[in-house]
Each structure stands twice: as C-alpha cells, then as structure tokens.
C-alpha positions in Angstrom: 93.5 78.9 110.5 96.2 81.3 109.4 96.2 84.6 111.0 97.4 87.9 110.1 100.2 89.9 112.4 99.2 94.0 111.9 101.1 96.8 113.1 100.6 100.1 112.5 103.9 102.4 112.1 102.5 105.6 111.1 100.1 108.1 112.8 96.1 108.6 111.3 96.5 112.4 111.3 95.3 113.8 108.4 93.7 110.7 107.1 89.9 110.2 106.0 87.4 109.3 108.5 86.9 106.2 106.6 90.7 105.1 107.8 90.4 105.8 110.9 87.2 104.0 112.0 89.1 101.0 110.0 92.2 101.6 112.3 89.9 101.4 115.4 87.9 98.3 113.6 91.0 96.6 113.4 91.9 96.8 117.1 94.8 99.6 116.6 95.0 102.9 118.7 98.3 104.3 117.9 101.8 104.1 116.3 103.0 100.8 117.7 100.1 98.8 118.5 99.6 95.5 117.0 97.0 92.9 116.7 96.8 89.6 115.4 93.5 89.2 113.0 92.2 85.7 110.9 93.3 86.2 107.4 90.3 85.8 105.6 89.0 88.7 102.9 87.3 91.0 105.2 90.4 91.5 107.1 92.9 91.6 104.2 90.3 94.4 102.5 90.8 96.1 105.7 94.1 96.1 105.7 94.3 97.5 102.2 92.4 100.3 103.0 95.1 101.2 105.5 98.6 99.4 104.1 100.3 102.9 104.1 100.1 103.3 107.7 100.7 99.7 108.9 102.9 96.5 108.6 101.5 93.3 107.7 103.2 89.9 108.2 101.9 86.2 108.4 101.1 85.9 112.1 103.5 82.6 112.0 106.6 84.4 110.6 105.7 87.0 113.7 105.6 84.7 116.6 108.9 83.0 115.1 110.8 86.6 115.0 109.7 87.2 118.2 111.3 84.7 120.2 
C-alpha cells in the first residue's frame, strides 16, 4: 500500500483548535517532525485540513531522497 511522507514546517500558533487536534491526530508535535501515514482518504482529508503548515510527499519518493 502506498504511504504518505508528512512533515510539518510551520508552527500551530494561532491556528483553530480543529488544526491542532488534526496535527496531534496525525502523529506531529512540532516544526520538523514527520510521520509516514497510509494514503487512503481519511489521511489525505487530514492533510488538507492542515496543507499550509506541512509538506507532503509520496512516502516512496521520501525514502529515495533520503539515502
């Protein structure tokens, strides 16, 4: 199954509650921390719900980039 690489680059301050229980549903705690999720619909709604304070890539193309 394909996976999904996310990484979040900015901070949550001043965001909506909302954001930032998704942030902590999705495994992130801070500016830098990443975590590798399935990429299935729940996931990529949760990502939109963030996108403009992390980076997504296809968690193939990460584990290629990072070697």
């Amino acid at each position: 199954m394909a996976t999904l690489h996310i990484r979040q680059v900015k901070s949550a301050n001043g965001s909506t509650p909302a954001q930032r229980d998704t942030l902590r549903t999705l495994g992130l705690r801070g500016i830098g921390s990443a975590t590798d999720r399935p990429d299935d619909p729940v996931f990529r709604g949760m990502v939109a719900t963030v996108r403009h304070l992390v980076e997504t890539t296809a968690g193939s193309e990460a584990k290629d980039s990072d070697g």
